[in-house]
N, C-alpha and C positions, 0 to 999 in steps of 0.2 A: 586321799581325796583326789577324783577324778579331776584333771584341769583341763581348757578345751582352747582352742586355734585355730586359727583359719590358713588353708592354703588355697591360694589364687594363681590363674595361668596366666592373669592377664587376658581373657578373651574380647576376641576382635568381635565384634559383630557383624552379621548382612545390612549394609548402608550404613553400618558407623566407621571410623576410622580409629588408627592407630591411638592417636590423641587423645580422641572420647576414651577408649581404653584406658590408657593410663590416668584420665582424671578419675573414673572409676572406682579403680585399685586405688587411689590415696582415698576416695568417700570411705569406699570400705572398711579401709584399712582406718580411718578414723572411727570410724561405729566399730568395729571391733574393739578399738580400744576403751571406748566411751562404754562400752558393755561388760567391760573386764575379763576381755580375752586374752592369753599368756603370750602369745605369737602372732606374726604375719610372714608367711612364707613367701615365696615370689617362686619358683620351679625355670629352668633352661631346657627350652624348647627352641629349635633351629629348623626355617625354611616351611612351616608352617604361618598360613595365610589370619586362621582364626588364634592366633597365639602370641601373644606381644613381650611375651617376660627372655628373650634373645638373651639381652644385653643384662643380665640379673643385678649385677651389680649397682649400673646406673639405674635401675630401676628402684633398688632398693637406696639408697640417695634417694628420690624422689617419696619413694615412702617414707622414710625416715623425718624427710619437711614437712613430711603433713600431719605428724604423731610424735610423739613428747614422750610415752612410759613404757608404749608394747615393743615385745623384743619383735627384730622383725632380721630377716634370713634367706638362706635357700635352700627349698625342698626340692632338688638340689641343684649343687653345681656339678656338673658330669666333668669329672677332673679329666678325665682324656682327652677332652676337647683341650686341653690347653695345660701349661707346664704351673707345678705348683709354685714358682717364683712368682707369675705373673698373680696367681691367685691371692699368694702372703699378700702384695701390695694392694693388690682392688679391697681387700677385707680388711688390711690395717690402715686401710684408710677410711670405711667404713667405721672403724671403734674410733679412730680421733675424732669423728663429725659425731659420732653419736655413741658417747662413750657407755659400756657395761651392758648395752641392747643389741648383741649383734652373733648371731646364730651361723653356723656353717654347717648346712649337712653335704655330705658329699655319695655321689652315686657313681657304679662303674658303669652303666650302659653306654654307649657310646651314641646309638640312637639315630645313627647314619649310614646314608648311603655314599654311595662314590661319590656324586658330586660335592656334596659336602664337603668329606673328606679332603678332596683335592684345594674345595674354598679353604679350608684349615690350614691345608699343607701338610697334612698328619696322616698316619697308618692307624686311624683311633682301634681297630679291633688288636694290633699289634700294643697301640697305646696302653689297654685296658687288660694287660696280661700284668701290665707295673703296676696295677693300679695301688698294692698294698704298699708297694716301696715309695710310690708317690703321696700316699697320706701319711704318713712316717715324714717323707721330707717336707714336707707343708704342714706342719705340727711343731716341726723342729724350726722352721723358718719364725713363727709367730711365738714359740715358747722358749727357745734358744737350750732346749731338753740334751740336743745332740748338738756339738757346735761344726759350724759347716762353713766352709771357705767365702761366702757369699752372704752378708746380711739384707734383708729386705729391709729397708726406710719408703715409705709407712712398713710396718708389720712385724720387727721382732717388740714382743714386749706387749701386744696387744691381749685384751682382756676377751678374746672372740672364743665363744660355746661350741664346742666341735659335734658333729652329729653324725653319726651312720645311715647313710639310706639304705633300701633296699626289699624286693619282691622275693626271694628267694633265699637257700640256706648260707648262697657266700659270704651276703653282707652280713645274716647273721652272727656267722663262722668268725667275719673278720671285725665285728665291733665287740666281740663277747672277747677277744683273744685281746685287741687294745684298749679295754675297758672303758668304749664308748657308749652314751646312749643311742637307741636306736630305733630307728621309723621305719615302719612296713606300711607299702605302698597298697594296703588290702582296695583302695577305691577304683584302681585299675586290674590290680592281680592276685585277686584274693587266693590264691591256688595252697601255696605254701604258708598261709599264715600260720597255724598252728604251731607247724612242725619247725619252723623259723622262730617262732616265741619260746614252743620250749629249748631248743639247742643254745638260742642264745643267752637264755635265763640260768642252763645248765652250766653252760663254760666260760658264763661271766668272770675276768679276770681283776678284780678290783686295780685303778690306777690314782694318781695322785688327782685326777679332773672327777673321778666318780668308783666312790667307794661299793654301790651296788647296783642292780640291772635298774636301767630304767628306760621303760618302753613306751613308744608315743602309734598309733597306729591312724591311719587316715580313712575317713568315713563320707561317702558320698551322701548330704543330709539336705530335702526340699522340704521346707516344713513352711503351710500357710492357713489359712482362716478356715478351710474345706478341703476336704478330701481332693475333690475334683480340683481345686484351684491349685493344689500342689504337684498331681497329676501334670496339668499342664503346664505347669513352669519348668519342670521337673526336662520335657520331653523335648526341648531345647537340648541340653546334653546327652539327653540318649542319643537323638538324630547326630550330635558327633560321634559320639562310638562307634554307631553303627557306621558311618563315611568313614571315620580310620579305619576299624577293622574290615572297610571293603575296597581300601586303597582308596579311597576317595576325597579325601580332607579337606575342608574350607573354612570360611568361618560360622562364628555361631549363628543358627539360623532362627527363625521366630518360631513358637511355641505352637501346636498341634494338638489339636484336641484328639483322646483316643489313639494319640501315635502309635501305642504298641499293638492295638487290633490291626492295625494296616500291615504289620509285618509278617516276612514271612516266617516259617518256625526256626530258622537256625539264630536268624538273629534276635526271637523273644527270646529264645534260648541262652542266650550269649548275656541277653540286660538279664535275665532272671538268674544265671553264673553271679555277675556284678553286684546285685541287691542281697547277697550274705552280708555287704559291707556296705548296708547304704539304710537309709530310714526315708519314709517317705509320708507328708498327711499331716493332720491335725496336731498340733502342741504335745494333745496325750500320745498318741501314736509316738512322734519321734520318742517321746519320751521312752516311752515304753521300750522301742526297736535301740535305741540308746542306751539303754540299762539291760538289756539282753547282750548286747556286743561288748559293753563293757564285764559284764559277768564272765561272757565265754573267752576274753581276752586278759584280763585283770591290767588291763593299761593304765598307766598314771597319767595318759592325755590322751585327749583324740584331738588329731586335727580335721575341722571339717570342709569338705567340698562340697561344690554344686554351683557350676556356673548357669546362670540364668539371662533370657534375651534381655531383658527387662531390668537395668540396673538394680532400683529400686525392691523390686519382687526379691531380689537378694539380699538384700538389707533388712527387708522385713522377717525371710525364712533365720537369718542371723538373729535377729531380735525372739523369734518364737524360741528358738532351738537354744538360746542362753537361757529364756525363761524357763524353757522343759529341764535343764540339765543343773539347775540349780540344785534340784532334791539328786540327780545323779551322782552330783559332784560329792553334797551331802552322806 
């Protein structure tokens, strides 16, 4: 049975602020729950205007207060940003405040430029050549599997769900080989999905945390009352893609009617790439484009996306797309 989640950037909005942000993400993340959704991710994003989930950890504390049963996480933590000692502790202490609900996926991208870089202190492209030996010691740190001269207090001993991220065949490579479960990132880079699902399903190495593959994939999903009415809520996050992928990035802006006639062809081209991994329209619709991806993917979750200007408009596409995905899950 199909199970389904929600992953949030945290977005900033045009004329909202940080704050508004994060009261957001805890509505959300309480209607997720109250819907009987499995997860709430939180994603680390750095020196972006329209993206509040920086600080993931404190973030997820603030989730965690505003929800009682959904597990809730990071889609992910980009380990190079930072040494896995520091990470054992932010996340064993996440299981003491909220104990048996607490997810960790972890990603290599590093996601920076120099100046970053230098705010870190770190060589993160240097960083993310360890990245395997660093999930190894950040496993060992929380499971005490490997003993190591150094205990983290909060974190050996904690009950935290370990997770693979990843767009391509390394994370594959590297969660089928540690007997992790694993998230493909199809909502931003559908390119390698396939071929990343079958490798990892194929070289799945059973471990003491998961006897076999299990795959969660992320689906960008706008579902509202009309065609047209999901169209435009929808066209909020396109206009972000389109500002990343043109170096331009700010925060989320208000909705547009007909956004994608206004553009030019490389960048319909680019949302039309995007939309193999996305649903978009009426209840049945998602349903439908939802039981298609889940067919061609055979995933035992999807986590869904879709940041919208309009708090609210998101809350509702949550509520249609839990109704649609009942018979999916089915």
């Amino acid at each position: 049975m199909t199970q389904f989640s929600v992953l949030d950037l945290v977005p900033v909005r045009e004329g909202g602020t940080v704050s508004e942000a994060f009261a957001s993400a805890s509505e959300l993340a309480s209607h997720a729950e109250k819907l009987g959704c499995k997860r709430f991710w939180v994603a680390e994003h750095h020196t972006m205007d329209g993206i509040a989930g920086g600080a993931t950890s404190v973030v997820l504390a603030h989730i965690g207060n505003a929800t009682h049963t959904i597990r809730i996480g990071s889609g992910g933590i980009m380990l190079p940003n930072h040494t896995p000692f520091q990470i054992a502790e932010q996340f064993g202490t996440l299981d003491a405040l909220f104990p048996g609900r607490i997810d960790l996926g972890l990603g290599r991208a590093p996601g920076a430029g120099p100046e970053l870089q230098r705010a870190l202190r770190k060589d993160l492209h240097k960083a993310s050549e360890y990245f395997p030996q660093d999930v190894l010691e950040l496993r060992a740190l929380l499971t005490g599997d490997v003993e190591l001269p150094i205990t983290a207090t909060p974190g050996l001993g904690s009950n935290v769900e370990f997770w693979m991220l990843g767009s391509s065949l390394f994370g594959a490579q590297l969660a089928a080989k540690l007997g992790m479960p694993y998230a493909f990132a199809a909502h931003f880079a559908p390119d390698h999905l396939d071929s990343a699902l079958e490798v990892y399903r194929r070289d799945f190495q059973p471990s003491e945390a998961l006897e076999k593959p299990h795959v969660m994939v992320a689906m960008n999903v706008f579902a509202a009352d009309t065609e047209e009415e999901a169209r435009l809520i929808a066209s909020s996050q396109q206009q972000s893609f389109v500002a990343l992928r043109s170096g331009t990035p700010g925060k989320l802006p208000p909705p547009i009617a007909d956004y994608t006639s206004t553009l030019p062809a490389p960048a319909r081209a680019m949302l039309d790439h995007l939309s193999q991994a996305a649903a978009m329209g009426t209840r049945a619709k998602v349903r439908a484009d939802i039981e298609a991806f889940v067919e061609r993917t055979r995933a035992d979750e999807i986590i869904l996306c879709g940041a919208t200007y309009d708090p609210s408009a998101r809350l509702r596409s949550l509520e249609l797309t839990v109704e649609a995905c009942q018979s999916v899950a089915a």
